[in-house]
N, C-alpha and C positions, 0 to 999 in steps of 0.2 A: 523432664517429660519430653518424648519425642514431637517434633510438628509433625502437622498434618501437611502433605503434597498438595498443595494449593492446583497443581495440576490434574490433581485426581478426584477435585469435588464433584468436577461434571458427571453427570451418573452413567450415562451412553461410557463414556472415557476408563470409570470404574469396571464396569461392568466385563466392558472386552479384555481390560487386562486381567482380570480375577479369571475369563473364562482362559484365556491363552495358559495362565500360569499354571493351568490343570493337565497339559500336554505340550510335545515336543511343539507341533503347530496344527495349524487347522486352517483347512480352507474357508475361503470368504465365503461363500453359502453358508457352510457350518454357525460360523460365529454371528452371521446375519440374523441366521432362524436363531438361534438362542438369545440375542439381543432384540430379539425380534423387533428390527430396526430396517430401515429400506438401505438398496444397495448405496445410494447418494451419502445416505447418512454416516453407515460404515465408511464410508468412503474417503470421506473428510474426517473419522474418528484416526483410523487408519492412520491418516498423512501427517495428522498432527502428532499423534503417538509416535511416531516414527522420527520427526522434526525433532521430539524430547530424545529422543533415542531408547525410549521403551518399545517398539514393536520394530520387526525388521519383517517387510511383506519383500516374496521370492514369486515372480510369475514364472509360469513354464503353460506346457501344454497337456489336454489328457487326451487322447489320439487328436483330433484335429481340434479340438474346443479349447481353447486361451482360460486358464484358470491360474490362481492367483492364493500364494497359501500365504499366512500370519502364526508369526513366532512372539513369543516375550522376550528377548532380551535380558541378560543378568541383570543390565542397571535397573529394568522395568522390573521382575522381579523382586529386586531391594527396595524399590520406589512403591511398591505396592505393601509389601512385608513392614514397610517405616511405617507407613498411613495406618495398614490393618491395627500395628501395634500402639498410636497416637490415638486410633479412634478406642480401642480399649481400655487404654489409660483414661480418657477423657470421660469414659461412661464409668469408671471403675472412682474414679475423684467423684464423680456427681453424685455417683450412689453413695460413698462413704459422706460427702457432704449432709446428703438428704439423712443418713443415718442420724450425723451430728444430729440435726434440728430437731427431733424426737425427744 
């Protein structure tokens, strides 16, 4: 059975890599309103994702405005693909379980 990423129980943490893994990257606005999470929040989701070396944020500019885009990373990718596939397993044993008891 595979483990679950103990880094990716937190649900904020979940959330942004499932949403990054859907696209090359996305600006932090983007991923904000869909985590619909405040920018502090992201912000510290971000830096710790990034510490794991699942997210790699790239700032630049869009004419004079500082913006600031979020990628997934291969490892965050695998790290997410492990867990998606541990939490399936783990619902897919419970149900056969529950089948048992019948």
């Amino acid at each position: 059975m595979t483990e679950l990423d103990p880094n990716l129980h937190h649900p904020t943490r979940l959330t942004v890599l499932a949403f990054l893994s859907g696209c090359q990257e996305a600006e932090f606005g983007a991923v904000r309103d869909y985590c619909q999470v405040s920018d502090s929040v992201l912000s510290k989701t971000a830096a710790t994702l990034e510490e794991l070396g699942y997210v790699k944020a790239k700032k630049g500019y869009v004419g004079k405005r500082p913006r600031t885009w979020l990628a997934a990373t291969r490892a965050g990718r695998a790290a997410l693909a492990g867990h998606l596939t541990a939490l399936q397993q783990l619902a897919a044993a419970a149900a056969e379980a529950a089948g048992a008891d019948r």
